[in-house]
C-alpha positions in Angstrom: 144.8 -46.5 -17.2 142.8 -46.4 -14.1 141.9 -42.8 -12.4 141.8 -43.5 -8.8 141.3 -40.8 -6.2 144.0 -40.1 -3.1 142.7 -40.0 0.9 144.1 -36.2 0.6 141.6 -35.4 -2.6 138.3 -37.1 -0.8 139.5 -35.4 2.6 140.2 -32.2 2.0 139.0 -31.3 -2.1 135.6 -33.8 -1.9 134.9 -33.7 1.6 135.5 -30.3 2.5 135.7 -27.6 -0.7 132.5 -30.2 -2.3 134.8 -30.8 -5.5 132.7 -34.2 -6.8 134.8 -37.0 -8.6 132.3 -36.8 -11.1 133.0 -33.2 -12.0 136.9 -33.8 -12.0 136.9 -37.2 -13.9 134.4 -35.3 -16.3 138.0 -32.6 -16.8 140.3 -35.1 -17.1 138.4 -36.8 -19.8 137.8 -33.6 -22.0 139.9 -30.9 -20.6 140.0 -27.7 -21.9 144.3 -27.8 -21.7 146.2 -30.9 -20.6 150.1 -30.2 -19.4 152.5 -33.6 -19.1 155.4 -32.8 -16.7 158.2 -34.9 -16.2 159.8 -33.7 -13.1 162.7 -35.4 -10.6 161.5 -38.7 -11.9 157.9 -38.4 -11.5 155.2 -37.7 -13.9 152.6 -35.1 -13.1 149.7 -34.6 -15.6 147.7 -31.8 -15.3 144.5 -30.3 -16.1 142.4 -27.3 -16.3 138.5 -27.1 -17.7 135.8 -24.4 -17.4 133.3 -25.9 -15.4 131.3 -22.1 -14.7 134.6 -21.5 -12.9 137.8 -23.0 -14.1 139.3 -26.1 -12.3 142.9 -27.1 -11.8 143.4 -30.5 -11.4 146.9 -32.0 -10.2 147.8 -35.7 -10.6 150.6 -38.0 -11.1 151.3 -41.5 -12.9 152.3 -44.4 -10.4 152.2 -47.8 -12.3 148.9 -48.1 -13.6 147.0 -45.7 -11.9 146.9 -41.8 -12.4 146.3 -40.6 -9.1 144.2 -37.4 -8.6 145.9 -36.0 -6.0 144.2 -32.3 -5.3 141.8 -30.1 -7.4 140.8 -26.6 -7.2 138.3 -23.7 -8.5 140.4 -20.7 -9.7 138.5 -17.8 -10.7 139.1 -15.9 -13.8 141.2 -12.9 -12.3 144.1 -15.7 -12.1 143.4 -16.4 -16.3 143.9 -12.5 -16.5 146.9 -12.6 -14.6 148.6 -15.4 -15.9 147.3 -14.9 -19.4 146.8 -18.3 -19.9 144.2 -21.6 -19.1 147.1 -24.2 -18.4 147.1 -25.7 -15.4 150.6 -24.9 -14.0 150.7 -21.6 -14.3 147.4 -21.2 -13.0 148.3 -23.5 -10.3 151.6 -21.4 -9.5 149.4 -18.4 -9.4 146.9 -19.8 -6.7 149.4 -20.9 -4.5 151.2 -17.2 -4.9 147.7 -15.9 -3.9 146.5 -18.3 -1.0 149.2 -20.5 -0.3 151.9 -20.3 2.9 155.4 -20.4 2.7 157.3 -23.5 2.4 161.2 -23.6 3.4 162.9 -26.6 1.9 166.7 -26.1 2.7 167.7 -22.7 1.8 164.9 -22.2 -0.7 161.6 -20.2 0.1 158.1 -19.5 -1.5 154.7 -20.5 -2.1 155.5 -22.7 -5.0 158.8 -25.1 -5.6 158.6 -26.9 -8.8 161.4 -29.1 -10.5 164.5 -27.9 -8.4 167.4 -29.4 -6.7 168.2 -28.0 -3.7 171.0 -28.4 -1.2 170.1 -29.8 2.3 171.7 -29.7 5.3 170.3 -32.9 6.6 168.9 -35.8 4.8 166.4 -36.0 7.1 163.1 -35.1 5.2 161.4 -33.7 8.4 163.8 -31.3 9.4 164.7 -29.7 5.7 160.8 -29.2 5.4 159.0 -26.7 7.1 155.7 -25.0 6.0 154.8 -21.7 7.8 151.1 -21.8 8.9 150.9 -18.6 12.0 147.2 -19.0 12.1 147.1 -22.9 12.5 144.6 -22.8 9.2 143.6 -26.0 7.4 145.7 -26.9 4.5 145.5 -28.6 1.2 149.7 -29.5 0.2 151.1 -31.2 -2.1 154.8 -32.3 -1.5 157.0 -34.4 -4.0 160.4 -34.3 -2.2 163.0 -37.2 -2.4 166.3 -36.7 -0.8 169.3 -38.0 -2.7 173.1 -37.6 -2.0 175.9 -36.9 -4.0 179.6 -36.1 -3.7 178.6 -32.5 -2.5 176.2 -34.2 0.3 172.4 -34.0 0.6 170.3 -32.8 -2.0 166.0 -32.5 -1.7 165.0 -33.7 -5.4 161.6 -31.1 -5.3 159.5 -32.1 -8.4 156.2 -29.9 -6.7 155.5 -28.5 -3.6 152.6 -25.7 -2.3 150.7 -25.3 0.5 147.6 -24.0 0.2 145.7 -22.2 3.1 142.2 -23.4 2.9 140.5 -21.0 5.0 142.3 -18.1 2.5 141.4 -19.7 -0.1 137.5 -20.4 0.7 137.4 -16.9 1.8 139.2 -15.4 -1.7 136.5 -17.8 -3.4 133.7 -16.2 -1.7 134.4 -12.4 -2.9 133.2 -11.1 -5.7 134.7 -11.2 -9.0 
């Protein structure tokens, strides 16, 4: 299977937080723990290696391609917290540290992962809305389809986060 970077990884994790492809494509080849979600129809692979700090690595299957879609440094106070090196919890934990507020129908948080949720519209721009006050740069990842059924709209959420990159350079920078 081909690893193949997305626009959003070389804009926003290569380009500006300097994750190389090298580096993550070194992780995905010998993590230190590998998850396998099937979620809503799509499946997410996941990764998390020590590299001096640990990276979190997000990516999904389309076809023949695994698509690395966004990767991250986590420092060890989120290992503490979560009590564990695989990747979706730690990935959980960042975005409940430096991520914004996402509104998907009715539901709220930081982190939306394998959920159905009723919509109002089936309009996928106005059941979405990420709260960003400060106008920061952002890093998200959104897996949303909308489907109907007998009770109306439904958002099929396999993932979503945001997270808020100038929160999360600055929670990078301060000492351990």
């Amino acid at each position: 299977m081909a690893v193949v970077f997305s626009d959003q990884f070389q804009k926003e994790c290569e380009g500006r937080l300097g994750m190389t492809k090298e580096a993550v494509l070194q992780a995905i080849l010998q993590p230190d723990r590998e998850q396998r979600l099937q979620s809503q129809g799509l499946t997410i692979v996941m990764y998390s290696k020590r590299a001096g700090r640990f990276m979190v690595i997000v990516t999904h299957l389309a076809g023949q391609e695994q698509v690395v879609d966004l990767a991250f440094l986590v420092k060890d106070e989120l290992i503490d917290v979560t009590k564990t090196t695989n990747p979706l919890p730690l990935l959980r934990a960042l975005a409940q540290k430096t991520g914004l507020e996402i509104k998907i129908g009715d539901r709220q948080g930081r982190f939306i992962y394998n959920e159905l949720i009723p919509i109002a519209d089936a309009d996928l721009k106005k059941v979405m809305r990420v709260e960003n006050p400060d106008n920061n740069p952002i890093a998200s990842l959104v897996w949303i389809r909308v489907r109907q059924n007998i009770m109306g709209p439904l958002a099929q959420c396999a993932m979503a986060f945001c997270i808020d990159l100038q929160k999360y350079e600055d929670w990078l920078r301060q000492p351990q």
